[in-house]
C-alpha positions as CSV (number, residue, x, y, z in Angstrom):
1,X,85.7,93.4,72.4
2,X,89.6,93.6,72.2
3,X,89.9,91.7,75.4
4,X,93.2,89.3,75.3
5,X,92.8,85.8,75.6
6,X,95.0,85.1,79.0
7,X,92.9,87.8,80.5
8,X,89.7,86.2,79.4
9,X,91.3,83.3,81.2
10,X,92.4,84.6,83.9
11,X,88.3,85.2,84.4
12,X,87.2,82.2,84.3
13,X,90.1,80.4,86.3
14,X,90.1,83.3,89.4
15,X,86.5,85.1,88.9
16,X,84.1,83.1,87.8
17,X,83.3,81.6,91.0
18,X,82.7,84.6,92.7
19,X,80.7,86.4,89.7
20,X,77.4,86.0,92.1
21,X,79.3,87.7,95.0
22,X,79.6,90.9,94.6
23,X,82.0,92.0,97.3
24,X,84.0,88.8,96.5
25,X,84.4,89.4,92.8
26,X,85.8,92.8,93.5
27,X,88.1,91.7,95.9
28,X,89.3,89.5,93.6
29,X,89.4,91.5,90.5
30,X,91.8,94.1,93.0
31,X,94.0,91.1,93.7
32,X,94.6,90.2,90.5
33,X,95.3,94.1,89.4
34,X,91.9,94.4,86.8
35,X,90.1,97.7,86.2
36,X,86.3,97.0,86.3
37,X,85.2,101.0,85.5
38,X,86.9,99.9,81.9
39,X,84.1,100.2,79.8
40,X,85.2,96.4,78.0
41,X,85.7,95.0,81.2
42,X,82.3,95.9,82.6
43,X,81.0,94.8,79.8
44,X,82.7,91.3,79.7
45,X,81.9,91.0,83.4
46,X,77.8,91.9,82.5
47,X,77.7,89.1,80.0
48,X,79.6,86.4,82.0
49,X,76.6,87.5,84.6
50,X,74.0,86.6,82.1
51,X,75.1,83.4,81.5
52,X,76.0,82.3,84.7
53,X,74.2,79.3,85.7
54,X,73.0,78.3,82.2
55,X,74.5,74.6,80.7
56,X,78.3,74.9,79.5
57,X,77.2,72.4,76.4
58,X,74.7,70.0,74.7
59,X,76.1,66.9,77.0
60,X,76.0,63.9,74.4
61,X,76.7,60.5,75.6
62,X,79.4,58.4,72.8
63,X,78.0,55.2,73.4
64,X,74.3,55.5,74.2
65,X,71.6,53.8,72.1
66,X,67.9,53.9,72.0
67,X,66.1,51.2,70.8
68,X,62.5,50.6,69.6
69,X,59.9,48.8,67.5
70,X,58.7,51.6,65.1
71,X,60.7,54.3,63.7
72,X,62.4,56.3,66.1
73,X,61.6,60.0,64.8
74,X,58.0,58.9,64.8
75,X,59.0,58.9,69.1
76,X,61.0,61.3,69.8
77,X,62.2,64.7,68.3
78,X,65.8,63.8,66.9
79,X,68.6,66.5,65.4
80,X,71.7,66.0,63.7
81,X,75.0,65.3,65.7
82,X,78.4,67.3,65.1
83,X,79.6,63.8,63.5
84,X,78.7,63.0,60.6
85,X,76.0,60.4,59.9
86,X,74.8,60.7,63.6
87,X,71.6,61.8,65.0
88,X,71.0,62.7,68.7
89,X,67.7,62.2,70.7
90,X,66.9,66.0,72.0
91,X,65.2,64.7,75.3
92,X,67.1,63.6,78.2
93,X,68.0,60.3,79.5
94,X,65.8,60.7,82.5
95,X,62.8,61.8,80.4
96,X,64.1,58.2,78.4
97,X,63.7,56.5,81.3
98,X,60.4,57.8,82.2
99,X,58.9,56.6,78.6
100,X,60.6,53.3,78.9
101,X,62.6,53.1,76.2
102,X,65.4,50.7,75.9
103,X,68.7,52.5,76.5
104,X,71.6,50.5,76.0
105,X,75.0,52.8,77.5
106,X,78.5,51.3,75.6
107,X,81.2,52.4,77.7
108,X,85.0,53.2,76.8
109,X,88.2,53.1,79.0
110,X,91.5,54.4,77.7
111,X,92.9,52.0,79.7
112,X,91.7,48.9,78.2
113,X,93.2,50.6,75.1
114,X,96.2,50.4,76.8
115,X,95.9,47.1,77.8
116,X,95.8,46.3,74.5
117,X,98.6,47.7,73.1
118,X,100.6,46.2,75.5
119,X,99.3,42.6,74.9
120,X,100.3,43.6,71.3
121,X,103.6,44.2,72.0
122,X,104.4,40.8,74.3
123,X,103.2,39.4,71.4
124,X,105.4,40.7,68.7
125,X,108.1,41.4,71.2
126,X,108.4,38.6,73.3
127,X,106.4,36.0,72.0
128,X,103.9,35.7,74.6
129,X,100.2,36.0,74.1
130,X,98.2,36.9,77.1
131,X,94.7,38.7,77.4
132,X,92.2,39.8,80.0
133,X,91.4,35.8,81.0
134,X,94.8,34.4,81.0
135,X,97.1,37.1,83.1
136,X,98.1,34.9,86.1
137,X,95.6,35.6,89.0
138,X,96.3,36.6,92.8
139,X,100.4,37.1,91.7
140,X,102.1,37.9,95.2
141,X,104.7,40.6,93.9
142,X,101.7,42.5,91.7
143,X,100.3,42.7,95.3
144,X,103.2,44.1,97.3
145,X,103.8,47.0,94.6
146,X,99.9,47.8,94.9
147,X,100.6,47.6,98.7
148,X,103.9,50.2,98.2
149,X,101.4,52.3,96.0
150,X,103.9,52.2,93.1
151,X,100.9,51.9,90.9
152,X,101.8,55.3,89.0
153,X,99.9,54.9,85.3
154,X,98.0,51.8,86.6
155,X,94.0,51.8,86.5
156,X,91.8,53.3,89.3
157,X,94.6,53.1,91.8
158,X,96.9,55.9,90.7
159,X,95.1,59.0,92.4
160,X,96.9,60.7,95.0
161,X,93.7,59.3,97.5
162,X,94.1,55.9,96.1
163,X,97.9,55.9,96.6
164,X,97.2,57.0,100.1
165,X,94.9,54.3,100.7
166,X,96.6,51.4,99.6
167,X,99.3,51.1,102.4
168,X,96.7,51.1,105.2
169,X,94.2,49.1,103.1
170,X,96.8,46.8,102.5
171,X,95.3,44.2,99.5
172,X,96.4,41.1,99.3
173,X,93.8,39.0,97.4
174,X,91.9,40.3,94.7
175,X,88.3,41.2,96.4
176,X,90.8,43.1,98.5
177,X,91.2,45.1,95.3
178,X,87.4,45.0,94.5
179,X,86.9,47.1,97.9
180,X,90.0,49.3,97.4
181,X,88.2,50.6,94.0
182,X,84.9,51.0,95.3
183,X,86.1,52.6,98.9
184,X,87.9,55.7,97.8
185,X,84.6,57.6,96.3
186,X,82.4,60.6,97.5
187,X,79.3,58.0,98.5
188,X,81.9,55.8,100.5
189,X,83.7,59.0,102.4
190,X,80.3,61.0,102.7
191,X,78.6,58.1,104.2
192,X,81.3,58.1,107.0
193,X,82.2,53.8,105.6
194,X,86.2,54.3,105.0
195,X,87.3,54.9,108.7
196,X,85.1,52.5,110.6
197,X,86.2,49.4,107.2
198,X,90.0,50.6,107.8
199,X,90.2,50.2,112.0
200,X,88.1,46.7,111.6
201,X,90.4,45.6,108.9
202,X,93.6,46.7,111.4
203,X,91.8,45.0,114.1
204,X,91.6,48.2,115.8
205,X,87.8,47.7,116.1
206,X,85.4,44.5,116.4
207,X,83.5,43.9,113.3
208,X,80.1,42.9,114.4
209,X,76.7,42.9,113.1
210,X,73.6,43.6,114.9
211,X,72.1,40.5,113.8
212,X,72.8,37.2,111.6
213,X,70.6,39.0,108.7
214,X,72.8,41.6,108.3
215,X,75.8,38.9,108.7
216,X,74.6,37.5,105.6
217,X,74.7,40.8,103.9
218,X,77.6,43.0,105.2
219,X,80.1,39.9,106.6
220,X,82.5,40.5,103.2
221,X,82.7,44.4,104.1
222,X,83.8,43.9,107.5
223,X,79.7,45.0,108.9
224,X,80.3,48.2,106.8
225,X,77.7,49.1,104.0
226,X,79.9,49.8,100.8
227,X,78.3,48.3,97.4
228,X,74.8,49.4,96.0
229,X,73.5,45.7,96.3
230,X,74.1,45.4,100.0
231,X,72.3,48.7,100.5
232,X,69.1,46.7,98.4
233,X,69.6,43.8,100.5
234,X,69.0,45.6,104.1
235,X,66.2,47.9,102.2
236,X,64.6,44.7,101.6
237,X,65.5,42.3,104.3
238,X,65.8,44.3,107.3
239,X,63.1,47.4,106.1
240,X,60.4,45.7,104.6
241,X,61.3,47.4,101.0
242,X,59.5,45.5,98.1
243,X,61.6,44.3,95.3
244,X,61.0,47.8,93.0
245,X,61.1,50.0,96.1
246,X,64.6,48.1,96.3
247,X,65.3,49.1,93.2
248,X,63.9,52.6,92.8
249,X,66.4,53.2,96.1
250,X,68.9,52.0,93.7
251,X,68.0,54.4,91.0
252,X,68.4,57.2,93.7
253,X,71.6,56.2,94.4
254,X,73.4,55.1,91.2
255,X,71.8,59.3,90.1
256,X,75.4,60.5,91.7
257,X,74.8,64.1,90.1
258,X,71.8,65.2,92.2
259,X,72.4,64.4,95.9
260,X,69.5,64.1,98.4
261,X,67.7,61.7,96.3
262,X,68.2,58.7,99.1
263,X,66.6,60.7,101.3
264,X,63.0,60.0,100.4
265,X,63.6,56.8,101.9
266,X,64.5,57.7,105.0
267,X,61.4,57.5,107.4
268,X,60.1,54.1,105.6
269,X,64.0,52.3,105.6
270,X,64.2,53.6,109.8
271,X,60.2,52.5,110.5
272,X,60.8,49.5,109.1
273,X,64.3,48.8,111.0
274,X,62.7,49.6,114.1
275,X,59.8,47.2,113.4
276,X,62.2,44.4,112.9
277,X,63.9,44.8,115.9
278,X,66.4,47.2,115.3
279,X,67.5,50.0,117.6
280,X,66.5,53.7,116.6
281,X,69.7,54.9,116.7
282,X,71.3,51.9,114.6
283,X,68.3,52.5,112.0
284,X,69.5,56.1,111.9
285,X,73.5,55.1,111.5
286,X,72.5,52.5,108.6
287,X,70.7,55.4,107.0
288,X,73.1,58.4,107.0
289,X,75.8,55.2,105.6
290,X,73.4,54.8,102.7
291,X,72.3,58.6,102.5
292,X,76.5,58.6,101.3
293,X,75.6,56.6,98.5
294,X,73.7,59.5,96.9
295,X,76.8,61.1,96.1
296,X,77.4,58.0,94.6
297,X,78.6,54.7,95.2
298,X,79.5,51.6,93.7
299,X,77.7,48.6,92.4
300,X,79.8,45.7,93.7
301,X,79.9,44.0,89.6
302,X,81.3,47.5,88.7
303,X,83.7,47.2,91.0
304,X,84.4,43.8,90.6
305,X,85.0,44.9,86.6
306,X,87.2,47.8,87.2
307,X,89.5,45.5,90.1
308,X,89.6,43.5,87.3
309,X,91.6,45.7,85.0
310,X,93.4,47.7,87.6
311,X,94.6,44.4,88.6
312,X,95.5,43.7,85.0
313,X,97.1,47.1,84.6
314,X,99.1,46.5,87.6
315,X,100.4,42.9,86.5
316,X,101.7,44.1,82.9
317,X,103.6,47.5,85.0
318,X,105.4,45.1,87.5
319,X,106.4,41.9,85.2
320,X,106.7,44.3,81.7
321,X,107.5,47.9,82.9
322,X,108.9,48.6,79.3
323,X,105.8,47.5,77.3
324,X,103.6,48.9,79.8
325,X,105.3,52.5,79.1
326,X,105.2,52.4,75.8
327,X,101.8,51.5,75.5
328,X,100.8,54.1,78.1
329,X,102.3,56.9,76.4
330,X,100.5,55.8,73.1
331,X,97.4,55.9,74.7
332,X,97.8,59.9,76.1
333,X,95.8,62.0,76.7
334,X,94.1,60.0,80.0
335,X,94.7,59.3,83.7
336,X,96.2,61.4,86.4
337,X,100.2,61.4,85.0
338,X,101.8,63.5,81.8
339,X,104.3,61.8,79.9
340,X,107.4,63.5,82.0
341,X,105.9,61.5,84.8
342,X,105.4,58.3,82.9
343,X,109.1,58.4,81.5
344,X,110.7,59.0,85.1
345,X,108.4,56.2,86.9
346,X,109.7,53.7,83.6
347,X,113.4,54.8,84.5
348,X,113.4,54.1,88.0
349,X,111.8,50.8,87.1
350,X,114.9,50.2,85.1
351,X,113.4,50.5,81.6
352,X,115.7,52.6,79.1
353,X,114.1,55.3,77.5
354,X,115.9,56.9,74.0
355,X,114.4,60.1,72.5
356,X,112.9,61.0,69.4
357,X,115.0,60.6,66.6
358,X,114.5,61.1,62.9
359,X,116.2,58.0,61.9
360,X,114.6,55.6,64.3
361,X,110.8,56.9,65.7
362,X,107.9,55.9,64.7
363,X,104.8,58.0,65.2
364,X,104.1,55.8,68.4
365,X,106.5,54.9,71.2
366,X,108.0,52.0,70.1
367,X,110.5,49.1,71.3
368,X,114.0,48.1,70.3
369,X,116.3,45.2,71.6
370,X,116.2,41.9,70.6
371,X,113.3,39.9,69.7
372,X,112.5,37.4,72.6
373,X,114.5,39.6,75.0
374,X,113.6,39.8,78.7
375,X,114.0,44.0,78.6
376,X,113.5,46.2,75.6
377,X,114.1,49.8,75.3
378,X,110.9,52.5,74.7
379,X,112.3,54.8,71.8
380,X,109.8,57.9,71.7
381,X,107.9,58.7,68.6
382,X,106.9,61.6,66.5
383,X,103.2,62.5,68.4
384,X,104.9,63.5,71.2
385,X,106.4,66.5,69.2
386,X,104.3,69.2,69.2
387,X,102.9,70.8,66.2
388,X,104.2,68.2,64.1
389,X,101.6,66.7,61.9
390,X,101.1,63.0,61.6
391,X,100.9,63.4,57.5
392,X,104.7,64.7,57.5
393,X,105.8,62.4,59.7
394,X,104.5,59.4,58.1
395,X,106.0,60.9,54.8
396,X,109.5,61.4,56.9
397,X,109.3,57.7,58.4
398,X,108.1,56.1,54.7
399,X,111.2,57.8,52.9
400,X,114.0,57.1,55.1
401,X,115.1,53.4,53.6
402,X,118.3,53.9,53.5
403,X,118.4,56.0,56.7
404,X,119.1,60.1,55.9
405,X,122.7,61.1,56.0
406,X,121.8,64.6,57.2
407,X,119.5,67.1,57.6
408,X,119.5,68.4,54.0
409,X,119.3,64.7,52.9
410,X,116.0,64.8,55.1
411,X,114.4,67.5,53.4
412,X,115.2,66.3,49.6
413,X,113.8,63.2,50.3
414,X,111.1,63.9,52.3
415,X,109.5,66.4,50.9
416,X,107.8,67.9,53.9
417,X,107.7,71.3,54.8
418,X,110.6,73.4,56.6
419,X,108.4,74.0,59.4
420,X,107.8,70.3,60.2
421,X,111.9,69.5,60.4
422,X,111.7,72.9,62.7
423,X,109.7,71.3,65.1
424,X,111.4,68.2,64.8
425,X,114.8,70.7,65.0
426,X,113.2,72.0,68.4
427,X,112.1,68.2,69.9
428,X,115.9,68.3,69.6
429,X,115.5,64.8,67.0
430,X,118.5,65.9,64.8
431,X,121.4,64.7,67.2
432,X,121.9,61.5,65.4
433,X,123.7,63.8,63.0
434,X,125.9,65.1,65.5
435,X,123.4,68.3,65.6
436,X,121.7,69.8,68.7
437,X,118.3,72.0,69.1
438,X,120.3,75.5,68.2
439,X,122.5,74.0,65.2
440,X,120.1,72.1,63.6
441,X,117.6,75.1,63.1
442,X,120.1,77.1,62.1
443,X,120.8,74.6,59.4
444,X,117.4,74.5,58.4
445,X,117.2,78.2,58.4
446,X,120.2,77.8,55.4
447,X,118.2,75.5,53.6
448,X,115.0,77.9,53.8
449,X,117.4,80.8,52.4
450,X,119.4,77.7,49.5
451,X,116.6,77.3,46.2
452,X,115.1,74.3,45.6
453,X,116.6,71.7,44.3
454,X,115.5,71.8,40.7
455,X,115.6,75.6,40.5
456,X,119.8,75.3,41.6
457,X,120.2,72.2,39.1
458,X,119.4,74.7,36.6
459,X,121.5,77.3,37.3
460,X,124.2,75.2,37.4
461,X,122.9,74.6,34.0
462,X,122.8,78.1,32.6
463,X,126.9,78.5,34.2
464,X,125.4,80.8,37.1
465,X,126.8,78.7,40.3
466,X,126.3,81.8,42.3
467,X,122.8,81.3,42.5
468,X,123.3,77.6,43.7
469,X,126.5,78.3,45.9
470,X,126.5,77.2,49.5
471,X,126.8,79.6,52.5
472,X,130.1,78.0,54.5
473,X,128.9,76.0,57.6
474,X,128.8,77.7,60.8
475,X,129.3,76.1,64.2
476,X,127.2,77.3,67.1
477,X,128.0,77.1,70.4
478,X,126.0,74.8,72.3
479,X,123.3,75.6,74.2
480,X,123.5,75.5,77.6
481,X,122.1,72.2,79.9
482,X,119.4,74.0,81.8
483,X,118.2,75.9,78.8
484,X,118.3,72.4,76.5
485,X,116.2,71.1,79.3
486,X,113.0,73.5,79.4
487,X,113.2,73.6,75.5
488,X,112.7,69.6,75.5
489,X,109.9,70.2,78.4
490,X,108.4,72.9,75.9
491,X,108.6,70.8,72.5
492,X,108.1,67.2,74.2
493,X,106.7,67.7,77.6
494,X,109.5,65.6,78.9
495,X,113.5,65.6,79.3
496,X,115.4,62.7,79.7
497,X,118.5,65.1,80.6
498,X,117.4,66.3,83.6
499,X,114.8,67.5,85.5
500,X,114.3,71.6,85.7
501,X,114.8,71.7,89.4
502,X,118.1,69.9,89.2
503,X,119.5,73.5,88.2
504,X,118.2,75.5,91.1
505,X,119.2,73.0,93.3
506,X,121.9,74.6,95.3
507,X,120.0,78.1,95.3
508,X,117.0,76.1,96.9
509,X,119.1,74.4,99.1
510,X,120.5,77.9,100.5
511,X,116.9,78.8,101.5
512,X,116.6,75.4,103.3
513,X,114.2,74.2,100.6
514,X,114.2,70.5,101.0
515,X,114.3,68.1,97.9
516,X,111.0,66.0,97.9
517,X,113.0,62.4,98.8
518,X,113.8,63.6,101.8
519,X,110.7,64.4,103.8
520,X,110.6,60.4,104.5
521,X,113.4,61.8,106.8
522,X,111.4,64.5,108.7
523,X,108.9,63.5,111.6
524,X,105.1,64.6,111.5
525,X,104.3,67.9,112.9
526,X,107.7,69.0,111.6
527,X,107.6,72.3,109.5
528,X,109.3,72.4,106.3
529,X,109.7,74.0,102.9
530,X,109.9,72.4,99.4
531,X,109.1,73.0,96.1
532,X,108.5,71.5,92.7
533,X,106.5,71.4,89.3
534,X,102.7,71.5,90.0
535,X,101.5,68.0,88.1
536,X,98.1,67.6,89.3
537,X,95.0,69.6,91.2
538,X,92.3,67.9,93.2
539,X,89.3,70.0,94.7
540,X,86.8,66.9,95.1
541,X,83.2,67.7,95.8
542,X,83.4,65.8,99.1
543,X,86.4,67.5,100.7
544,X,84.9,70.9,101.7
545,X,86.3,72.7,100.2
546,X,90.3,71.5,100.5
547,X,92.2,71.1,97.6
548,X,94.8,68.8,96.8
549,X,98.3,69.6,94.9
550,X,100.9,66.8,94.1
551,X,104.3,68.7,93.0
552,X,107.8,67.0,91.4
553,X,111.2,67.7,92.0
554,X,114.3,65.7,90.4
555,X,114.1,63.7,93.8
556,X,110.6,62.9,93.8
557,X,106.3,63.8,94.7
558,X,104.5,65.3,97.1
559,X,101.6,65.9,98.3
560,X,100.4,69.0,99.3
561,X,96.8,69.8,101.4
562,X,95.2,73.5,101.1
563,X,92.3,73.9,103.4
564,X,90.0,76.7,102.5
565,X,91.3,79.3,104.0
566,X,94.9,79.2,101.8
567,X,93.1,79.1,98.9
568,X,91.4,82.6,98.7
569,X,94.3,83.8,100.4
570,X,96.8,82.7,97.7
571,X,94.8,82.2,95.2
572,X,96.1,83.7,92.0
573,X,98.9,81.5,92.7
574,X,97.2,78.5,93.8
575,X,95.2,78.3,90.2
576,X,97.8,79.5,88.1
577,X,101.2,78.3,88.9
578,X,102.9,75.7,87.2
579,X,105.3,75.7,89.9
580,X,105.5,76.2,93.4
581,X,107.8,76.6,96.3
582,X,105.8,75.1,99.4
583,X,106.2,76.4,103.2
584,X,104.1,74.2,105.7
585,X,103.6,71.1,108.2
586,X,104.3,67.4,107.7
587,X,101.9,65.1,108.5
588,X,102.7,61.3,108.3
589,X,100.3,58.7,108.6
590,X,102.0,55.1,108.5
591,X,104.0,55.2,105.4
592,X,101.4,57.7,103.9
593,X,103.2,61.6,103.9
594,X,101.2,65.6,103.2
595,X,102.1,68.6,103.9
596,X,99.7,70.7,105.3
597,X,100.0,74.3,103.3
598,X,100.9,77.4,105.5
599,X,102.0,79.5,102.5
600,X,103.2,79.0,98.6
601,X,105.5,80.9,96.3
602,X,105.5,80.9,92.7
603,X,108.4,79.4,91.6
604,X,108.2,79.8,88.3
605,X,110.7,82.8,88.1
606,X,113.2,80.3,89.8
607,X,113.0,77.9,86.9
608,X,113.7,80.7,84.1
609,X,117.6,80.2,82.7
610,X,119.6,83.5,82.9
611,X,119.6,84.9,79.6
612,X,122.4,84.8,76.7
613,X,123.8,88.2,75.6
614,X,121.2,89.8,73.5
615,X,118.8,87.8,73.9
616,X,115.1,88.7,75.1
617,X,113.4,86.5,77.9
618,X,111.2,83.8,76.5
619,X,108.1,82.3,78.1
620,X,108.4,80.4,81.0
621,X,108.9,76.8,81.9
622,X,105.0,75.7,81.9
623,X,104.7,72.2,82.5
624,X,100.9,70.0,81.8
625,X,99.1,70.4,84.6
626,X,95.9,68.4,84.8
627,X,93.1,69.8,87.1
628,X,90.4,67.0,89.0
629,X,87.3,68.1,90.4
């Protein structure tokens, strides 16, 4: 249809949720300046209605198996997967369920990928072979950094709700941590479980049970209802429920997608409460707890297995940052944190971190220092270079014994294409020869305009050197620090010169724009104003509708709440914006800091370095923002 692809975009980011709303979707195709009498336009918008509501996608699960006695397309209709050698069953796994069919689910967790990379480098690295059974258990100074929150990168407790939670929840012992994973989920929240587990745990509030039954049951939670097996034990011991009405409640609750599904149970768990001496109104409490678990909650095994690595993941970041960080990075894309992220949090933690370099990165992140030492330095590899392709950079790693002398030497030996040492030019990798970004492409740009080698061999031969002559070497002035900065941010998604807001500092600080360290300084209720690279979006089912934004600056994060309301009234920026300058109130819970949104800028123009004299503006700083429902 001729339509551009950032304005099919911006449709789907800003209009698609209001395509049902008539008056809504025009508001918001005025906002964002879009003419809907054009012909290609109306027609864009009339298809997007057609489709709206139908599945995005044929949902395929990676590890499910079906198994059976006889032949399996003698069952059930089966059609080839996109992978090759793989067939897919066309029914559901409901419909699965209903014929009683074996279905076995294998599950996969970047992090335990992670985990083991990192065991992989103590190993080599310092000579110390640990897995999932031998890490030390209950270590007191793994527990006071999960206490701090300074579990950035770590498993399950690195969400900006996590973090928030851990200082009030406090854990100290590793069931602590079971509850801290299972607590901080829709079923948990909706069920109205986190307040009342938090003020008994403070001692703010008596935690009782109305009788020694439900002692038995709940006296590990603190009387609160949290884990899918306590919610079978009171159907079953306290309501009467049979073993498989137990479990079918289970069933209702572990389907997390369709809500309401608990609620069948209702009149028979409260009748049966009451019959066994309960009060009404305690029947009804215990219900609307459980009715939370419909937007799901935990089993207490599951739980129990993801503590378990969390507290694993924790271990290796506080006693071996730098292995930890390397293995994280060479496990991207997953969690809540890009790469910049991961970097800073290993530098604080006093882990050197050297850039990409064509003489000493691998394609991974990789360590250097001396075998057996206590610290080793992360040197970044090639895959965090974009567009460079992991065939010519193993060729570029393979041939470089003895290391290249320069970057001419690189592309003789190599023999890679000129556009790979380009992006390797851009990630800024040449600097071992005494070459920045700007020089080095320019040198690559001479060796795109010299012949090739074997072509000015023979012209040499045949006495015509003016074919094989050399242009004189030109010297470049060097690019400036801010502009170096957003060009490693757009090659690498990461600096380790400095951070982009470091260079508007002053001009921030003249509108009273604080840095992002110091709100620990303000008092709650105080209004401020910061501002800072847009890292992550929140908009969790259970919030009503407020969305969460955590921001960086060179000094720190943030966390920023939008109720409703600030969203549709900013909301081209809200969705868009990869960075923002912030105008609202503080709000400090214990050690736990927000700011509650009153207004947002786009501060991306801020972030763009003045130009150079003839040259034309470039795209702006956009950093990786990842986006959470």
């Amino acid at each position: 249809m001729g339509l551009s692809a950032d304005l099919l975009s911006l449709l789907s980011t800003h209009l698609a949720s209001a395509l049902g709303d008539d008056a809504l979707f025009r508001s918001r195709s005025a906002e964002m300046g879009l003419d809907l009498s054009d012909r290609r336009m109306a027609l864009t918008v009339h298809l997007a209605r057609q489709i709206l509501g139908f599945p995005r996608q044929l949902g395929t699960h990676p590890g499910g198996f079906v198994l059976t006695h006889d032949r399996l397309d003698g069952l059930v209709p089966i059609q080839p997967a996109a992978m090759n050698d793989r067939q897919i069953i066309v029914w559901d796994k409901d419909d699965i369920d209903q014929l009683r069919f074996m279905k076995v689910d294998i599950l996969g967790l970047g992090m335990l990928g992670c985990i083991r990379r990192c065991f992989e480098m103590l190993g080599a690295h310092r000579y110390l072979h640990l897995d999932m059974a031998s890490i030390p258990a209950e270590d007191k100074p793994t527990y006071a950094m999960i206490r701090k929150a300074d579990t950035l990168g770590t498993f399950q407790v690195e969400s900006r709700a996590q973090m928030a939670m851990l200082p009030r929840l406090k854990p100290t012992t590793f069931y602590d941590l079971v509850v801290q994973v299972a607590i901080v989920r829709p079923g948990p929240i909706q069920g109205d479980m986190v307040h009342p587990y938090l003020r008994r745990r403070e001692g703010l509030e008596a935690a009782t049970c109305a009788s020694p039954t439900l002692e038995n049951i709940l006296g590990k939670t603190l009387g609160v209802p949290l884990f899918q097996e306590q919610a079978m034990q009171i159907a079953i011991q306290c309501a009467g429920f049979t073993p498989d009405e137990a479990d079918a409640l289970r069933r209702a609750m572990a389907t997390f997608k369709f809500t309401g599904g608990v609620s069948h149970f209702r009149d028979k768990l409260v009748r049966g409460m009451i019959a066994r001496g309960y009060d009404p109104s305690f029947a009804e409490r215990v219900f609307s707890q459980l009715e939370g678990f419909g937007s799901y909650g935990f089993p207490e095994s599951h739980a129990a297995s993801f503590a378990r690595i969390a507290y694993v993941s924790c271990y290796l970041k506080y006693h071996h940052p730098d292995m930890f960080c390397a293995a994280l990075l060479n496990s991207q894309p997953m969690g809540f944190y890009a790469p910049a992220q991961i970097v800073r949090d290993a530098r604080e933690h006093g882990v050197e971190v050297r850039p990409v370099d064509i003489n000493h990165s691998q394609w991974d992140c990789t360590l250097e220092g001396r075998p057996g030492g206590r610290r080793h330095a992360v040197r970044l590899g090639m895959r965090l270079v974009k567009a460079l392709a992991h065939d010519d950079a193993a060729r570029l790693i393979a041939r470089r014994v003895p290391l290249y002398e320069n970057i001419a030497d690189v592309w003789h030996r190599a023999d890679v294409p000129l556009a790979a040492l380009e992006h390797l030019a851009q990630a800024d990798a040449f600097r071992h020869f005494g070459r920045d970004r700007r020089q080095a492409l320019w040198d690559i740009k001479g060796l795109r305009d010299r012949p090739l080698p074997l072509f000015a061999a023979s012209s040499r031969t045949r006495n015509r050197p003016e074919i094989a002559c050399i242009e004189p070497p030109v010297t470049l002035p060097p690019i400036p620090p801010q502009r170096d900065v957003h060009a490693d941010y757009h090659t690498t998604s990461l600096s380790l010169k400095a951070h982009p807001f470091a260079f508007i500092r002053p001009a921030l600080a003249e509108r009273r724009i604080l840095p992002c360290g110091a709100l620990t300084e303000k008092r709650d209720g105080q209004r401020v104003s910061i501002a800072g690279l847009v890292l992550m979006r929140q908009r969790p089912g259970t919030a009503k509708g407020v969305m969460f934004i955590t921001i960086e600056d060179e000094t720190g994060f943030a966390n920023l709440i939008l109720w409703k309301n600030r969203i549709e009234a900013q909301r081209a920026i809200v969705i868009a914006a990869g960075a923002l300058v912030c105008h609202g109130i503080l709000q400090r819970e214990g050690e736990v800091t927000h700011i509650v949104v009153e207004r947002l800028e786009d501060a991306g123009p801020l972030l763009r370095p003045e130009l150079e004299e003839g040259e034309i503006q470039t795209t702006p700083l956009k950093p990786r923002v990842r986006n959470f429902q």
